[in-house]
C-alpha positions as CSV (number, residue, x, y, z in Angstrom):
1,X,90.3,119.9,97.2
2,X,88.7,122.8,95.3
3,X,88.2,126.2,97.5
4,X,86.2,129.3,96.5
5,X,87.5,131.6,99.1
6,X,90.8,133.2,97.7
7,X,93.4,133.7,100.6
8,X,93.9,137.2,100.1
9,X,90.1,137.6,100.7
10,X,91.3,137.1,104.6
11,X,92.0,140.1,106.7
12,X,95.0,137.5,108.4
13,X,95.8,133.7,109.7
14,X,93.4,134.1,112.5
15,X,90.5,135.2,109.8
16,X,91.3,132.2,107.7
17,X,91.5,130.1,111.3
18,X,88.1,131.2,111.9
19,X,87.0,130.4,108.8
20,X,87.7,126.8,108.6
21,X,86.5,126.4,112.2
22,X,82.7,128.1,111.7
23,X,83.1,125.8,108.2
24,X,83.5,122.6,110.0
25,X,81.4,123.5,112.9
26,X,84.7,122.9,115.4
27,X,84.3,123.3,119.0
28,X,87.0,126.0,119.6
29,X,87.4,124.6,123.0
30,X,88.2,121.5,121.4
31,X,90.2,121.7,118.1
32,X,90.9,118.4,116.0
33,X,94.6,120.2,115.4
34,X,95.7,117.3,112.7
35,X,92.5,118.5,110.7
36,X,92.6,121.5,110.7
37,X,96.3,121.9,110.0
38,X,96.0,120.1,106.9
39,X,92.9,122.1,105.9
40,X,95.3,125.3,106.8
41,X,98.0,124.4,104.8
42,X,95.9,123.5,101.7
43,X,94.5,126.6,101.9
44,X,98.4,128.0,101.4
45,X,99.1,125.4,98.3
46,X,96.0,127.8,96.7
47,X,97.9,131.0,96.9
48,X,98.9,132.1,93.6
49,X,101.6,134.9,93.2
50,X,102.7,134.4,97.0
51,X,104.3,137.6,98.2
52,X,106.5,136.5,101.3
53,X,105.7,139.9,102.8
54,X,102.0,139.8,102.6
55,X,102.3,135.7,103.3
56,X,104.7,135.8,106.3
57,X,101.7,136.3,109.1
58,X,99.9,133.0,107.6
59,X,103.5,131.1,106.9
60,X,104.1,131.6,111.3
61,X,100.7,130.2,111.9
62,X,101.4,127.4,109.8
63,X,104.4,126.8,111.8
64,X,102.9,126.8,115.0
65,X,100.0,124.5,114.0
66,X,102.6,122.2,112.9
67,X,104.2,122.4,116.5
68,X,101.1,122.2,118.1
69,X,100.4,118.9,115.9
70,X,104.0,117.3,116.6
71,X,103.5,117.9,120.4
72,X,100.3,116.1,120.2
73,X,101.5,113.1,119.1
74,X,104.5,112.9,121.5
75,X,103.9,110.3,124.4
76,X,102.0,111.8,127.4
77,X,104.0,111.1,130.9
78,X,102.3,108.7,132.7
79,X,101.6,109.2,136.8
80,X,101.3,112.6,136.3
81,X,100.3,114.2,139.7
82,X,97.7,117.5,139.9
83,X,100.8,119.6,140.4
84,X,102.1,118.3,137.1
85,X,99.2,118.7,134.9
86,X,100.2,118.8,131.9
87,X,99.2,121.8,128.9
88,X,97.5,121.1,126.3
89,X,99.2,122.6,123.4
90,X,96.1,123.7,122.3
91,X,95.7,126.4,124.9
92,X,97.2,129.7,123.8
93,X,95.9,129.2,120.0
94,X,92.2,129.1,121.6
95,X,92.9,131.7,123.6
96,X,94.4,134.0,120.8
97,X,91.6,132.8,118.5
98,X,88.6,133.8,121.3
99,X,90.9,137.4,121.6
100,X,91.0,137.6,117.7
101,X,87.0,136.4,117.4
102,X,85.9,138.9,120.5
103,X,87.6,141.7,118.9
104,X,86.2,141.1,115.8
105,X,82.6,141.5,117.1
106,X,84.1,144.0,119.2
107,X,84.4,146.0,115.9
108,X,81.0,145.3,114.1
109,X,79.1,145.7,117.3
110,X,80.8,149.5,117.6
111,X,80.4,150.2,113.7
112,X,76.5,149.6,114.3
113,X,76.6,151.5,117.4
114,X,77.9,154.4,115.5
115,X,75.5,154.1,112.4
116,X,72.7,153.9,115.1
117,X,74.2,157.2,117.1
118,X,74.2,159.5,113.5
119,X,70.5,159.1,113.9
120,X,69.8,160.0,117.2
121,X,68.8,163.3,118.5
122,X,68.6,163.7,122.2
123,X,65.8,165.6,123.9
124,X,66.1,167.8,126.9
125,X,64.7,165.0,129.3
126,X,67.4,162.4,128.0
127,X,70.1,163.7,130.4
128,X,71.0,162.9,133.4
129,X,71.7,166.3,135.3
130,X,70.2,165.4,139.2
131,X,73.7,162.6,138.9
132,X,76.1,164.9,137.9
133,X,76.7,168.4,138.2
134,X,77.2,169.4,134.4
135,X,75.9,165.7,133.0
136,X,76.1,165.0,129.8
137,X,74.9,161.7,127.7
138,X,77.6,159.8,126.4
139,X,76.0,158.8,122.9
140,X,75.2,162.6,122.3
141,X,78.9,163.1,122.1
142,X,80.6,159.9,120.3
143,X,82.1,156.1,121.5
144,X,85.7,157.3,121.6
145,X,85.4,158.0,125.8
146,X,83.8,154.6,126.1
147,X,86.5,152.8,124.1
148,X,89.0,155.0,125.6
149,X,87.3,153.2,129.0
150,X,87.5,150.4,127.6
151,X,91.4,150.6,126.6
152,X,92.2,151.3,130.1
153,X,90.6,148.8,131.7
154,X,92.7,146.5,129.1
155,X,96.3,147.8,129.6
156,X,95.5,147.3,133.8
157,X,95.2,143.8,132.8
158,X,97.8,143.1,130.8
159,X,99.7,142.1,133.9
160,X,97.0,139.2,135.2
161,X,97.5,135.8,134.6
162,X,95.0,134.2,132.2
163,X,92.8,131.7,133.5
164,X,93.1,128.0,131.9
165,X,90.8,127.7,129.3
166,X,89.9,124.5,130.6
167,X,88.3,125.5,133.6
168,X,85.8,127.7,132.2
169,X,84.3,128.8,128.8
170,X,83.6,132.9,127.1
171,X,80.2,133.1,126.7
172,X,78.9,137.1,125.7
173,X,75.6,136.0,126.8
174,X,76.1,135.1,129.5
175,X,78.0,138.4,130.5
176,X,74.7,139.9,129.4
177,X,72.6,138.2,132.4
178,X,75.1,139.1,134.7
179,X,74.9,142.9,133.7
180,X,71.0,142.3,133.5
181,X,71.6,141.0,137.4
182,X,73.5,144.0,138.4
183,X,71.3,146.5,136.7
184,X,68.1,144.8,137.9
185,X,65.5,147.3,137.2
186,X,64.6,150.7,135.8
187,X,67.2,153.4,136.7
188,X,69.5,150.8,138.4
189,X,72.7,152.5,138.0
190,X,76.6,151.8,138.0
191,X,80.2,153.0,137.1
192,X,81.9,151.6,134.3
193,X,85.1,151.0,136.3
194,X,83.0,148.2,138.6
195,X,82.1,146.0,136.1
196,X,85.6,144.9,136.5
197,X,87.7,143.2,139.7
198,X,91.4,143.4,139.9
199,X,91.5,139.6,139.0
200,X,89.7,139.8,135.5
201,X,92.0,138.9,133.1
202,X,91.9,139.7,128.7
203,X,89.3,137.9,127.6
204,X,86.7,138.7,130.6
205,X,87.4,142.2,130.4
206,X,86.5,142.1,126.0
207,X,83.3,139.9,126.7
208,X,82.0,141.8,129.4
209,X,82.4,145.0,127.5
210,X,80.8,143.4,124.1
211,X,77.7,142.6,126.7
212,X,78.0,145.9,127.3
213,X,77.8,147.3,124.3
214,X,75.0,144.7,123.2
215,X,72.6,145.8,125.6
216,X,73.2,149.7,124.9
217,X,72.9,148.8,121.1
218,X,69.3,146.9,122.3
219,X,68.7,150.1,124.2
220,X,68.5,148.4,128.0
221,X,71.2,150.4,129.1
222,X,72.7,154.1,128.4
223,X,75.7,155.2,129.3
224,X,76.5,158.8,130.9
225,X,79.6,161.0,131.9
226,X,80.2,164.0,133.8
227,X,83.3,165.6,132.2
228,X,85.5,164.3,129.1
229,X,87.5,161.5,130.2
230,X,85.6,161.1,133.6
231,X,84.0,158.3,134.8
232,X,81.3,156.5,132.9
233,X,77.9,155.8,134.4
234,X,76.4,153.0,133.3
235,X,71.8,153.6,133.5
236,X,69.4,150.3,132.8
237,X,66.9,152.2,130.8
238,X,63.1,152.7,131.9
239,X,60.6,150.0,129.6
């Protein structure tokens, strides 16, 4: 099999991953891991020149493919009970791989934001003063005290439990009728910190955020803060 795409053209295994999964039109919730292993690893035999340094990265998600394919085709138990249900292998791979895919919108979705910010000038009416004492719009200063927010939030949940993959599915859009929901109308107003519970783990705390950001970068909602490294107020915009 002949490829175009030269490996070092990948930013890392899960770039590659994501590759051959948007290529094949996979369901990521559903990987066919003996495919896509073998597309993997003849992506590898291309690699001219391997340096072991720059290759190691793709060389351990080769070996855990493998492992993922070898306990696939091990015998399932039979009469297993609820309590018992068994893993699919499959799980933490999709998980990283909807983490790595998240964040990688994550990243173009702020790069736009900030190309879209250099060319804003605010007007007088723009901020919010009657909310906060000394108010100050958020995108007349820079994204850093949003994605500092935004890191917070993250490192709180580092300590919750993932939910199983299998019992529900990321969708951004989703996330973005929910805010819609909670914002309903013009000047409907919130605080960053409540768009997230105690229980919501990684990957709910990354797609509500990228909802976030979608609907600022569609201008449906601005967001606000009283004093650097305050709170963030989060306004549905007027039509």
């Amino acid at each position: 099999m002949s490829y175009q795409v030269r490996l070092q053209n990948f930013q890392g295994p899960f770039d590659l991953l994501c590759h051959l999964i948007e290529k094949d039109k996979i369901d990521i919730y559903d990987i066919p891991i003996a495919q896509i292993t073998r597309e993997y690893l003849e992506y590898l035999n291309t690699w001219e020149d391997m340096d072991i340094d720059e290759a190691s990265e793709f060389l351990l998600l080769a070996c855990k493919l493998i492992e993922i394919k070898a306990r696939l085709l091990l015998p399932q138990k039979q009469g297993v009970t609820p309590e018992e249900e068994i893993i699919d292998p499959r799980e933490e791979l999709v998980e990283r791989l909807l983490e790595y895919k998240l964040f990688r919108r994550l990243s173009a979705l702020l790069e736009e934001i900030a190309r879209d910010q250099e060319k804003i000038f605010t007007r007088a009416g723009d901020d919010p003063a009657h909310w906060f004492p000394e108010g100050k719009p958020l995108e007349a200063v820079t994204l850093t005290d949003l994605t500092e927010a935004f890191r917070a939030v993250l490192q709180q949940a580092a300590s919750v439990p993932t939910i199983p993959l299998r019992e529900r599915m990321i969708s951004i859009e989703e996330k973005i009728q929910e805010l819609r929901q909670a914002l309903p109308g013009a000047n409907a107003r919130l605080w960053f910190k409540d768009l997230f519970t105690k229980r919501s783990d990684r990957l709910d705390i990354i797609a509500t955020f990228l909802a976030l950001l979608e609907l600022i970068h569609r201008g449906e909602l601005k967001a606000y803060q009283a004093n650097t490294f305050g709170d963030i107020l989060i306004l549905r915009c007027g039509e």
